[in-house]
PDB file as gemmi writes it, atoms N, CA and C in Angstrom:
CRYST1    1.000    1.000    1.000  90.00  90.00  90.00 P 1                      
ATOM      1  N   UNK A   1     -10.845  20.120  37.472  1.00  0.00           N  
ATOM      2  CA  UNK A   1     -10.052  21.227  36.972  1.00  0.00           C  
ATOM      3  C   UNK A   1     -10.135  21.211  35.446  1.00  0.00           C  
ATOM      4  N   UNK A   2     -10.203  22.135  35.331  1.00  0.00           N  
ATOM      5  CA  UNK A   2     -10.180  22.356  33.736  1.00  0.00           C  
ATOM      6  C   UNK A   2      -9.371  22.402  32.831  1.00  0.00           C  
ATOM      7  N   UNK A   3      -9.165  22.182  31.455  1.00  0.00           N  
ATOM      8  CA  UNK A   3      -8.022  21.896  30.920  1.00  0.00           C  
ATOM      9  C   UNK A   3      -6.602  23.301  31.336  1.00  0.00           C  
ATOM     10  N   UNK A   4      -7.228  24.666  30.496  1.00  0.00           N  
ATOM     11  CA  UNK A   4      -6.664  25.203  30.632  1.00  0.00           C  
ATOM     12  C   UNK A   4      -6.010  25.929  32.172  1.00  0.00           C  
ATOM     13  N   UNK A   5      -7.225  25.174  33.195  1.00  0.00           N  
ATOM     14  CA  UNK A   5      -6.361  25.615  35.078  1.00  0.00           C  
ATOM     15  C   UNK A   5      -5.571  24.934  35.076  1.00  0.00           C  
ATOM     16  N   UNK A   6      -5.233  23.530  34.478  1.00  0.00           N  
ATOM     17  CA  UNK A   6      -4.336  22.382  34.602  1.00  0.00           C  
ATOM     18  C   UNK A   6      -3.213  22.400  34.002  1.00  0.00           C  
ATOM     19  N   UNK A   7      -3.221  23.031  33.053  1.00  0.00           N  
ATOM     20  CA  UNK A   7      -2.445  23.497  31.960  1.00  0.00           C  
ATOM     21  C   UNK A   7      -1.402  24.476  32.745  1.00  0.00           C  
ATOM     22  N   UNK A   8      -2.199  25.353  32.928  1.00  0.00           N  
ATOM     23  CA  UNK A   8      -1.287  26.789  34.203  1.00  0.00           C  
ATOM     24  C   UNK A   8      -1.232  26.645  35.122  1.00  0.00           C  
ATOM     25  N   UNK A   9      -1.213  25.489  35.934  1.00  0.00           N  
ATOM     26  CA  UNK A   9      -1.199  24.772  37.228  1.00  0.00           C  
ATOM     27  C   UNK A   9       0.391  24.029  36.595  1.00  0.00           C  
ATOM     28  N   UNK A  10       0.037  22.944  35.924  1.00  0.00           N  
ATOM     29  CA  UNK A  10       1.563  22.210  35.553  1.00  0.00           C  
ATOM     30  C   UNK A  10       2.726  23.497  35.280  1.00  0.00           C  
ATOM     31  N   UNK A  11       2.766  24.289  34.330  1.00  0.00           N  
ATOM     32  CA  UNK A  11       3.457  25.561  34.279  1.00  0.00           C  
ATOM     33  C   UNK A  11       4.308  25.928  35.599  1.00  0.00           C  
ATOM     34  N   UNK A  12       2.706  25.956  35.738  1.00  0.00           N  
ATOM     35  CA  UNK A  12       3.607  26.680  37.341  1.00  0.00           C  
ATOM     36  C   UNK A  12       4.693  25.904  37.893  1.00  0.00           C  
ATOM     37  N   UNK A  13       3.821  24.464  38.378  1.00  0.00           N  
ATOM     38  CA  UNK A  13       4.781  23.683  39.362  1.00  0.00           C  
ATOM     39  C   UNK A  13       6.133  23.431  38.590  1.00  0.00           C  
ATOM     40  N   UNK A  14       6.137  23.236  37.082  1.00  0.00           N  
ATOM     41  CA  UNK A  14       7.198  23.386  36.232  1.00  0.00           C  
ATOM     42  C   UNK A  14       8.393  24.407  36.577  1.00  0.00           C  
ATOM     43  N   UNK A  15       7.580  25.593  36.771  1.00  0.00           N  
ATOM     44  CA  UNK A  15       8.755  26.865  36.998  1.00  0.00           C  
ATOM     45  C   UNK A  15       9.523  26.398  38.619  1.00  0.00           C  
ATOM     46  N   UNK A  16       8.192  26.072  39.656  1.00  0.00           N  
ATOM     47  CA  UNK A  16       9.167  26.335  40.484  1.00  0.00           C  
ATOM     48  C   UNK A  16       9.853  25.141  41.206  1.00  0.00           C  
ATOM     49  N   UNK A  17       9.708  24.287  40.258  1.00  0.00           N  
ATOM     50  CA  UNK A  17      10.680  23.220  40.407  1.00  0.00           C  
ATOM     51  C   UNK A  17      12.026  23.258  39.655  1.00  0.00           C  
ATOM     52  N   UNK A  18      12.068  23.816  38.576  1.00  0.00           N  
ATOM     53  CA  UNK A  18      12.741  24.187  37.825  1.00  0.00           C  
ATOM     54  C   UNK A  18      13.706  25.007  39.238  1.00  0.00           C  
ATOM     55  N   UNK A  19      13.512  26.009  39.676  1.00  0.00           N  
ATOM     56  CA  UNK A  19      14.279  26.887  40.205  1.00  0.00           C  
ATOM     57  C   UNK A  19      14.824  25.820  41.468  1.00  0.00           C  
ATOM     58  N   UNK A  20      13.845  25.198  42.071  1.00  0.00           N  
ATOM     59  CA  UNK A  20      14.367  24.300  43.175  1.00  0.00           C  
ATOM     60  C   UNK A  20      15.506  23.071  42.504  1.00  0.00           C  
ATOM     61  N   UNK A  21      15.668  22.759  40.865  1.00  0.00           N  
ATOM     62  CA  UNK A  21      16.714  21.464  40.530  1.00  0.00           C  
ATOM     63  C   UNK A  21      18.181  22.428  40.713  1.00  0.00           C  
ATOM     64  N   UNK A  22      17.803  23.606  40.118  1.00  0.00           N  
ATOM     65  CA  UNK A  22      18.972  24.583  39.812  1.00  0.00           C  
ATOM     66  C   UNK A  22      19.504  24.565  41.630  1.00  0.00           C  
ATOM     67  N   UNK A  23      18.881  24.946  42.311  1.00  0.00           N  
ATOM     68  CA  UNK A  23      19.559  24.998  43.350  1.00  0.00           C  
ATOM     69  C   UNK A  23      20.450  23.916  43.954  1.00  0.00           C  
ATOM     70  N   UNK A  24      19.761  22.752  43.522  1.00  0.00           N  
ATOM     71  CA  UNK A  24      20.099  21.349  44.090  1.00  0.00           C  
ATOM     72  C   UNK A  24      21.358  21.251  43.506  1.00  0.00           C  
ATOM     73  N   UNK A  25      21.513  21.450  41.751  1.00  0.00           N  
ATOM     74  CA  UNK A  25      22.065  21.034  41.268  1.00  0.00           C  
ATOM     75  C   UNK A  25      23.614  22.357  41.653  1.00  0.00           C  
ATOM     76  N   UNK A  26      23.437  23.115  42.248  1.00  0.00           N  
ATOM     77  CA  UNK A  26      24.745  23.714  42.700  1.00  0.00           C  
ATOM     78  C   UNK A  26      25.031  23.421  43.947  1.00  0.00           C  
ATOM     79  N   UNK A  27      23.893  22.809  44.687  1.00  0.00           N  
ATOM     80  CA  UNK A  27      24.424  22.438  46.172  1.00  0.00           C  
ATOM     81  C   UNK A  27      25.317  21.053  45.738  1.00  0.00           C  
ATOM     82  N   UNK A  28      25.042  20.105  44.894  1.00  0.00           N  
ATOM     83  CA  UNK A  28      25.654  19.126  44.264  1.00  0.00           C  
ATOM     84  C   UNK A  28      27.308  19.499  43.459  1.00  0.00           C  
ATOM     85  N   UNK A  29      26.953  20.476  43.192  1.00  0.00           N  
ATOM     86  CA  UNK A  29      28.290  21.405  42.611  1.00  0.00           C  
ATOM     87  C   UNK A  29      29.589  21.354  43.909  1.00  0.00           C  
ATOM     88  N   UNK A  30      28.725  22.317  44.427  1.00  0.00           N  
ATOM     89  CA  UNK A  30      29.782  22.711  46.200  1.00  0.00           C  
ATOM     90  C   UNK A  30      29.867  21.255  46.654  1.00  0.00           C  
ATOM     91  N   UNK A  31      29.011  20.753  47.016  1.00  0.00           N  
ATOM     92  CA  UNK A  31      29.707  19.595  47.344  1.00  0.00           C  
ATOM     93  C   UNK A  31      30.884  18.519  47.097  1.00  0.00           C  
ATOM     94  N   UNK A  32      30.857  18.732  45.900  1.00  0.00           N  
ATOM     95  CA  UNK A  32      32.006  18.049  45.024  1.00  0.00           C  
ATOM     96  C   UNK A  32      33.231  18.748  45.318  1.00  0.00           C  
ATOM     97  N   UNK A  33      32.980  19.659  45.446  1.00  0.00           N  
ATOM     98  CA  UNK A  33      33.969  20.826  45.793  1.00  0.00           C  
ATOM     99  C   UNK A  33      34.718  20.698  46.654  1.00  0.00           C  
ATOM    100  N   UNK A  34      33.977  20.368  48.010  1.00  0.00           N  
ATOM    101  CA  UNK A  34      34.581  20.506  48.909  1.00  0.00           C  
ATOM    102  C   UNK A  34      34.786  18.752  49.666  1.00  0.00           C  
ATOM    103  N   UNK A  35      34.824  18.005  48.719  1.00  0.00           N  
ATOM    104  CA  UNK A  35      35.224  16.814  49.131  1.00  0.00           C  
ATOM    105  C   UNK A  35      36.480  16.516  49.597  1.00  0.00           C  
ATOM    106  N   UNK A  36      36.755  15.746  50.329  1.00  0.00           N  
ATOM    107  CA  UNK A  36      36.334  14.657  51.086  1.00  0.00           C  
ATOM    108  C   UNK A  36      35.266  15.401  51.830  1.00  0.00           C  
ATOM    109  N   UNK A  37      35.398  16.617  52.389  1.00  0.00           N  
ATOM    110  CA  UNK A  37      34.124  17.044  53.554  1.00  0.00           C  
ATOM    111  C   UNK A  37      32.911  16.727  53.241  1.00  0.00           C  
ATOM    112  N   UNK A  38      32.159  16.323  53.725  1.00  0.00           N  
ATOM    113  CA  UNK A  38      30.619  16.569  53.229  1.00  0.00           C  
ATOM    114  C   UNK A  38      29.903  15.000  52.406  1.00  0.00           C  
ATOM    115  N   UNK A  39      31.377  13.896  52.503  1.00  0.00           N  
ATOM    116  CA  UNK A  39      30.851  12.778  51.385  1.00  0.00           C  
ATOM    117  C   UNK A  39      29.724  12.184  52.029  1.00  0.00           C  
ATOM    118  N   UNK A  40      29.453  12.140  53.432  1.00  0.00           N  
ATOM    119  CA  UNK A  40      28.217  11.704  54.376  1.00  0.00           C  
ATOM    120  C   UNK A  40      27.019  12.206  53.109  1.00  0.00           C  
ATOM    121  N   UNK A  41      26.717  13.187  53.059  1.00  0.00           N  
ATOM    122  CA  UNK A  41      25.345  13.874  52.276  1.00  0.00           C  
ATOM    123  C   UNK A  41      25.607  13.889  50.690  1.00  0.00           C  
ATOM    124  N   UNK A  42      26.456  13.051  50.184  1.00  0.00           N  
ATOM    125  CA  UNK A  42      26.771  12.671  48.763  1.00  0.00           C  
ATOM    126  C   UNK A  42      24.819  12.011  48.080  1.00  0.00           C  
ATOM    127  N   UNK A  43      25.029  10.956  48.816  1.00  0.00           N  
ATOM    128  CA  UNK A  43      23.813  10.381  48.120  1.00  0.00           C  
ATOM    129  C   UNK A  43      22.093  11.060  48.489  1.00  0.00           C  
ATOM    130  N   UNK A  44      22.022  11.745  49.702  1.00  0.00           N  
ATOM    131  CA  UNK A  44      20.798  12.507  49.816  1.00  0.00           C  
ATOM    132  C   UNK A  44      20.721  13.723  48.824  1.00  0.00           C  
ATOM    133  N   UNK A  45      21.684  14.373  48.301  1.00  0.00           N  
ATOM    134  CA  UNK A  45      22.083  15.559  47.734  1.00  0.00           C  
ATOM    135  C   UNK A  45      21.547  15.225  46.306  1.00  0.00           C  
ATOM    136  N   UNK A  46      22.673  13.757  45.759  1.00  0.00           N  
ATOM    137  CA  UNK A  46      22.316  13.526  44.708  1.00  0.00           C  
ATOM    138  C   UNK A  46      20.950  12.828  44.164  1.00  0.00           C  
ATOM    139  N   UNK A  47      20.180  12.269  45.215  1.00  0.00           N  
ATOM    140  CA  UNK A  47      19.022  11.820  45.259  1.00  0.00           C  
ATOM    141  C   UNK A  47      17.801  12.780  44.978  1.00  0.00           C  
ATOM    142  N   UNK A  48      17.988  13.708  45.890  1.00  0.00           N  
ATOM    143  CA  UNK A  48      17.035  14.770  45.481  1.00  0.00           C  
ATOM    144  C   UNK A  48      16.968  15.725  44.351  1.00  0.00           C  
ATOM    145  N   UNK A  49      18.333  15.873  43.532  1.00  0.00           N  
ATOM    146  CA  UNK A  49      18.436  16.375  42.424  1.00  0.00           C  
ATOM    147  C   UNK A  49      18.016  15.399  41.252  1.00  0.00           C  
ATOM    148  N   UNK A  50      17.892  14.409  41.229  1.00  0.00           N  
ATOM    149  CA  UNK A  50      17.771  13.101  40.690  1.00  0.00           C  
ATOM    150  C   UNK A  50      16.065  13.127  40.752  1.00  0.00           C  
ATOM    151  N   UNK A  51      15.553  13.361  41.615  1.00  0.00           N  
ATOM    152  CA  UNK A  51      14.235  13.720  41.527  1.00  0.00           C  
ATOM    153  C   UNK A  51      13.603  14.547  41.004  1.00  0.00           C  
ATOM    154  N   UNK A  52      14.205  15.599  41.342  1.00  0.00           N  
ATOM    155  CA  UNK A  52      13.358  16.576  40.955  1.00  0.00           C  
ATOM    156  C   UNK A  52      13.433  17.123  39.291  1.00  0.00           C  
ATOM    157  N   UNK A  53      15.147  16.390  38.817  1.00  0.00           N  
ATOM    158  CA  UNK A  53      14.923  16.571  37.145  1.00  0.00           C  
ATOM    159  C   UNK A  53      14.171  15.523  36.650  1.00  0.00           C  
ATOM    160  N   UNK A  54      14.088  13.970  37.698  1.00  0.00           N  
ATOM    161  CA  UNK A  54      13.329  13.556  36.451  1.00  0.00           C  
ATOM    162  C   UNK A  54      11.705  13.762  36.699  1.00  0.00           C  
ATOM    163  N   UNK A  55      11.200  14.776  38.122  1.00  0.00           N  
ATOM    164  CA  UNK A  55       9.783  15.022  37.811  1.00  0.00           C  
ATOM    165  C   UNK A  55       9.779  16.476  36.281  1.00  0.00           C  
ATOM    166  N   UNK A  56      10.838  17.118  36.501  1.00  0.00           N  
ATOM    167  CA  UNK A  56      11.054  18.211  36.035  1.00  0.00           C  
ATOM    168  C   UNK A  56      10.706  17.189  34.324  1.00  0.00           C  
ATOM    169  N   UNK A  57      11.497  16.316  33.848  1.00  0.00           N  
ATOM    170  CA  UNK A  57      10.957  15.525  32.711  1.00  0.00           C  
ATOM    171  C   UNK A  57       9.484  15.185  32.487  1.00  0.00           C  
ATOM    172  N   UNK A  58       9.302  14.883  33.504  1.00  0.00           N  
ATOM    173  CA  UNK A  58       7.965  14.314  33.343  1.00  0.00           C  
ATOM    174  C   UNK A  58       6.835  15.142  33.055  1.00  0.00           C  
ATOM    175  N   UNK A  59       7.234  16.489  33.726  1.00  0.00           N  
ATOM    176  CA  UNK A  59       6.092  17.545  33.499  1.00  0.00           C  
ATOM    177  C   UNK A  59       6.148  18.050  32.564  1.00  0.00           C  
ATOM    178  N   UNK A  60       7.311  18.472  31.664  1.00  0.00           N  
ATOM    179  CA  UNK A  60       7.561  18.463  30.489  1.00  0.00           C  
ATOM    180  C   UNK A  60       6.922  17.063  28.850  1.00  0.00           C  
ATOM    181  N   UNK A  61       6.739  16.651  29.339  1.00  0.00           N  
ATOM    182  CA  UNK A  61       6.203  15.610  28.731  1.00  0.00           C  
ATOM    183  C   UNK A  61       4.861  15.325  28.514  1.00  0.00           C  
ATOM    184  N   UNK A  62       4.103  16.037  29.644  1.00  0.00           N  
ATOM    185  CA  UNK A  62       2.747  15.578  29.819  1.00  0.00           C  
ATOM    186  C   UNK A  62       2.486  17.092  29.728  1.00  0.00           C  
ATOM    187  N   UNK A  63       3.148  18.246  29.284  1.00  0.00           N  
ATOM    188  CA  UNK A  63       2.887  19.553  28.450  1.00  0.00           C  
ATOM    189  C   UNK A  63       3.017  19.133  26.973  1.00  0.00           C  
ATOM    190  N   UNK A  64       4.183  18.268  26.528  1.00  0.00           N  
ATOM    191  CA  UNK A  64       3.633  18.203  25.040  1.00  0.00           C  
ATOM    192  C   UNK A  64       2.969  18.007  25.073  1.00  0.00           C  
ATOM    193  N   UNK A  65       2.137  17.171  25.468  1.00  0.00           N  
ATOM    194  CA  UNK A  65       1.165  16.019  24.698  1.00  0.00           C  
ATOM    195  C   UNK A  65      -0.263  16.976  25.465  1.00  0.00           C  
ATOM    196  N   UNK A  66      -0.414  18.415  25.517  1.00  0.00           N  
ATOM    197  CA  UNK A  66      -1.290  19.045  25.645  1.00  0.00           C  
ATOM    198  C   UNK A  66      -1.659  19.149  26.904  1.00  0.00           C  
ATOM    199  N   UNK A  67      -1.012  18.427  27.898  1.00  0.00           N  
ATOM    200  CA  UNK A  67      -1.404  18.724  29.633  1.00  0.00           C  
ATOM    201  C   UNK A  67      -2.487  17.741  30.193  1.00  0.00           C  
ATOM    202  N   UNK A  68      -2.348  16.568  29.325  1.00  0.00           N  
ATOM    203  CA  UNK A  68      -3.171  15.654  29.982  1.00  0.00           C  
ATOM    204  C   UNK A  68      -2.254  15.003  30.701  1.00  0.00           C  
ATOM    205  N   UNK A  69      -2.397  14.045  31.542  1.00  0.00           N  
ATOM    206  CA  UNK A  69      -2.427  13.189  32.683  1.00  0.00           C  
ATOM    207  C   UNK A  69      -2.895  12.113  33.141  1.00  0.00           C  
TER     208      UNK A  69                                                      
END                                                                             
């Protein structure tokens, strides 16, 4: 792949991970919310939001530095 497909390839997966933390991170919201209910799925909830900002970091990071890898 070439710099610049790789370049707009990371972008991408950037955006739509981006939209998938946001979601997480309000299903993490409601949840809190509605505690005690729901404390079973406390740590899968927060696990996967936990992921996906710190890939969401990472892809950000390896865009400064020009989209290498």
């Amino acid at each position: 792949m070439t710099t610049p497909d790789r370049l707009a390839d990371t972008q991408a997966r950037l955006r739509k991970l981006t939209g998938k933390a946001s979601r997480l991170k309000l299903d993490l919201h409601d949840l809190a919310e509605d505690l005690p209910t729901g404390w079973e799925t406390i740590l899968d909830v927060a696990t996967r939001t936990y992921e996906a900002y710190a890939e969401i970091d990472r892809l950000e990071r390896e865009l400064a530095q020009g989209g290498a890898a």
